[in-house]
N, C-alpha and C positions, 0 to 999 in steps of 0.2 A: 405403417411407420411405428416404430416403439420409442418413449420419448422414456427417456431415462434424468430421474429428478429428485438428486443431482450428484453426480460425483463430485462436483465442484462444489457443494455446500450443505449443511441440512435443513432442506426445503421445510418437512414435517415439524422439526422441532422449530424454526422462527421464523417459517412465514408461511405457514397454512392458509391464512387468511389470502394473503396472493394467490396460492396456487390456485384456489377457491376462486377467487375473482378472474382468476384466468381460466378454466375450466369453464364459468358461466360465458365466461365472454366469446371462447372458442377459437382464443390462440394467445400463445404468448411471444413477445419478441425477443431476441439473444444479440449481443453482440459477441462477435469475433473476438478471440481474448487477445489473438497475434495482431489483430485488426481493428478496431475498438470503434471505427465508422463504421464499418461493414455490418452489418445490423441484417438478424433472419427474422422473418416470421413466419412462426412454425403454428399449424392448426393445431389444434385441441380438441375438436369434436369428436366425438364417436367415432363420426365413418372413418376418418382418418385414422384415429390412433388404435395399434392392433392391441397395445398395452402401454400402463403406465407401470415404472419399476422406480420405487422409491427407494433410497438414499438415506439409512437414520441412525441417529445413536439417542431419540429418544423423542419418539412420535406421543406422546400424552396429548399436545393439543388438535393432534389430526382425530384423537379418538370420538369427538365431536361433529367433525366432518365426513363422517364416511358415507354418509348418506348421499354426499355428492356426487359419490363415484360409481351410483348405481350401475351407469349404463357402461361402465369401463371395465373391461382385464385388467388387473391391476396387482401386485404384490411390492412386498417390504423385503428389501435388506437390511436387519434391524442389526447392527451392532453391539456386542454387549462381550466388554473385556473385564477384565479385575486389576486394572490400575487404578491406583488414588488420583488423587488432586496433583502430586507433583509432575504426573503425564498428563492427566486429562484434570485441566485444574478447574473447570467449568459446569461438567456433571453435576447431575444428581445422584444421590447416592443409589448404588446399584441395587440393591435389594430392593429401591420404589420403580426403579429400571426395569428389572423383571417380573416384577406386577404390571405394569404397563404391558410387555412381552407377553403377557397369560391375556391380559385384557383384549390386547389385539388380536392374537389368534381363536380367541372364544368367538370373538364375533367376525371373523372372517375368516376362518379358517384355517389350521395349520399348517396347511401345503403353501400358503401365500404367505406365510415369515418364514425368512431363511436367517438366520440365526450367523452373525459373524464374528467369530473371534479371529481378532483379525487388527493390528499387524501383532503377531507375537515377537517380542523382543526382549533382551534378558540384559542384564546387569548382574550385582552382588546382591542386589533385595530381589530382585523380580528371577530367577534362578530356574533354574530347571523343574528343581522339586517344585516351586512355587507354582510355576505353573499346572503340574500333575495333580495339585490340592485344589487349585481354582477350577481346574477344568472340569475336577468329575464333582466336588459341588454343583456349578453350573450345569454341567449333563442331568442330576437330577433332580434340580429344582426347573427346567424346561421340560423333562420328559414328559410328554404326552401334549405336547404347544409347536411344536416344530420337525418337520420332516429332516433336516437337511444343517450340516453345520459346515462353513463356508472359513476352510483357516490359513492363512498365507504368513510369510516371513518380514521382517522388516525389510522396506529397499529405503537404500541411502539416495537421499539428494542434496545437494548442496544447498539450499536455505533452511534444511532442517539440523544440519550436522553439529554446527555449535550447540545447541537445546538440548542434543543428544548428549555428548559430549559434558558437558557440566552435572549430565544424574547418569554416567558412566553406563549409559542404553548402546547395545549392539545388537548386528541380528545373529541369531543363534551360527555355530559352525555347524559342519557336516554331520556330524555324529548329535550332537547337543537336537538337530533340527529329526532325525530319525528317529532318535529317541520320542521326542515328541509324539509324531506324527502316529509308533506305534503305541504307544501309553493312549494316545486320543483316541483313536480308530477302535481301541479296545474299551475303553469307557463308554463312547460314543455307541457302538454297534448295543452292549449291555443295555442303553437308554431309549434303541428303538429309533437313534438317528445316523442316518447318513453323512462320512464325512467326507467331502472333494474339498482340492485344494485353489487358491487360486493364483492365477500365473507367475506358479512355481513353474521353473524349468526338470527339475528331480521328478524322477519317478518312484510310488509308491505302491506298486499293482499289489506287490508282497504282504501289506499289510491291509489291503483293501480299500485303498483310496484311490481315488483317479481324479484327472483333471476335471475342473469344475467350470459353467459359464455362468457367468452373472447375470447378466444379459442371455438369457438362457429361449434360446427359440423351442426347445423341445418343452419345457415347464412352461410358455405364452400355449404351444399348440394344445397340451392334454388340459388346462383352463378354459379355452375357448372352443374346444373341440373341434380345430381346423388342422388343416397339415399343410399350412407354408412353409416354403424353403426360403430361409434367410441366410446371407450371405454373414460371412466373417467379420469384425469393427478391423477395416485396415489400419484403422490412427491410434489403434490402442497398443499396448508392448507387444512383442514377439509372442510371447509366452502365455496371452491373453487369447481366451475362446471365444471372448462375449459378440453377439452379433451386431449386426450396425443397429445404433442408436441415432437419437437427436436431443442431445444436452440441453436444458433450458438452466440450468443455475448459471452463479455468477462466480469467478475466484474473490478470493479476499471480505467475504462475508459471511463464514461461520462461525459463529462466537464461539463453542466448548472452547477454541485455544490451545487443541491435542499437542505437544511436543512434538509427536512424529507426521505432523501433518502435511503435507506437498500442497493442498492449495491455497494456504494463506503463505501470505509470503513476511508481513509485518503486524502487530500492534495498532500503529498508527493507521495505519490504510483499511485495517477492517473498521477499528471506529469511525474514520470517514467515509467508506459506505454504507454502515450502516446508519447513519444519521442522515444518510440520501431514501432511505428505505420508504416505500410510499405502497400500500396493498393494492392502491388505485392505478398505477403504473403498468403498461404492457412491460416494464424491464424489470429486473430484479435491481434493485438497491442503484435504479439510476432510471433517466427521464429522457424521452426523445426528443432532438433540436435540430435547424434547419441542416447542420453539416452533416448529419447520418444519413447511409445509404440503406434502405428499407428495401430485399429483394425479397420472396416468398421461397420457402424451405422447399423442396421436393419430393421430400423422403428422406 
């Protein structure tokens, strides 16, 4: 089983302390987001998990805890874009952001951070060029910290639309997004990193980009040195490779507060779980009572 942790929140940046507690304990419990009684509990031990795939836009206090994950497969999706405060108004400034990024891959590796920029979206200040100036910055204050740069487009949902909307953010058009893709792919290859895309529908073979998985069975096998065949995540978009997971975050409890973010839906509802938030808890940012149904995960 590979437990993926979490697209629905970031675990590393505020609540290490849990995942810690859930790892000693050797499972954690999930509820159903369409289901909210329906409650799993999924193992955490070793034998069970083939890896654990972190979730972050800025793991500094996991930097403490890695000790824990000795006996574990384990790698970071670490995020790291060049928006300010009016997209991402909760950050740290990026430049202690990518000292963190050096920090984590000195001590575990650079093949275990995959580096994300990611969503890219453009307005009148965040522009094309802009991005061509951030990006090959970032390409070479990373270079020699990460294998692999993981960059997708904006998708629209509807509870992020107005947010968008008011600082005039779109996702790039057809040509605005190629351009890109080859400005990056050419910075990036000069840096000594790999750029796939993620569940982009377009193809980019041209400029030497390909589809990329996050959830990546082939980067868990050459880690552990096994050769499992893992099966496709059917619940994930079309256009998505990553293999089946088992989610343990919660929606509505990441504080950054990204503008383009799909799992917080309001203000009010993450400050009221997070103020439910307990490191002692098998749930993330909620407690278990006699109306939940508790079945055990399978894989």
């Amino acid at each position: 089983m590979i437990v993926s942790a979490s697209r629905r929140t970031d675990i590393p940046a505020f609540y290490s302390d849990w995942i810690i507690e859930r790892i000693r304990s050797g499972f954690a419990l999930v509820r159903n987001p369409f289901n909210p009684r329906q409650v799993s509990k999924v193992a955490l031990n070793p034998e069970a998990v083939d890896c654990l795939v972190f979730w972050t836009k800025d793991p500094k206090n996991m930097l403490d805890k890695l000790s824990y994950l000795g006996d574990y497969c384990y790698y970071f999706q670490f995020t790291v874009t060049p928006y300010d405060r009016s997209v991402e108004p909760e950050l740290r400034d990026k430049e202690n952001i990518i000292e963190t990024f050096k920090k984590l891959a000195d001590r575990i590796g650079r093949e275990r951070v995959i580096w994300r920029y990611d969503p890219i979206l453009v307005s009148e200040k965040f522009n094309v060029a802009f991005h061509f100036r951030a990006f090959e910055k970032m390409a070479d204050l990373l270079q020699g910290y990460t294998d692999k740069c993981v960059i997708s487009f904006l998708d629209y949902y509807k509870k992020i639309s107005s947010g968008l909307g008011k600082l005039g953010l779109r996702r790039p058009g057809g040509d605005e997004i190629r351009n890109v893709v080859r400005f990056f792919a050419g910075k990036a290859k000069d840096a000594g990193i790999l750029i796939e895309t993620c569940s982009e529908k377009g193809d980019f073979d041209e400029f030497g980009v390909n589809h990329g998985s996050c959830i990546d069975g082939n980067l868990i096998n050459r880690l552990t040195g096994k050769s499992k065949q893992y099966s496709k995540d059917r619940y994930q978009r079309s256009a998505c490779r990553c293999v089946e997971s088992v989610d343990i975050g919660s929606y509505n409890t990441c504080l950054h507060r990204c503008i383009y973010c799909y799992a917080n839906f309001s203000k009010k509802t993450i400050d009221r779980n997070f103020g439910r938030y307990d490191s002692k808890s098998p749930i993330l940012c909620s407690h278990v009572d006699a109306r939940d149904r508790i079945t055990e995960r399978k894989g």
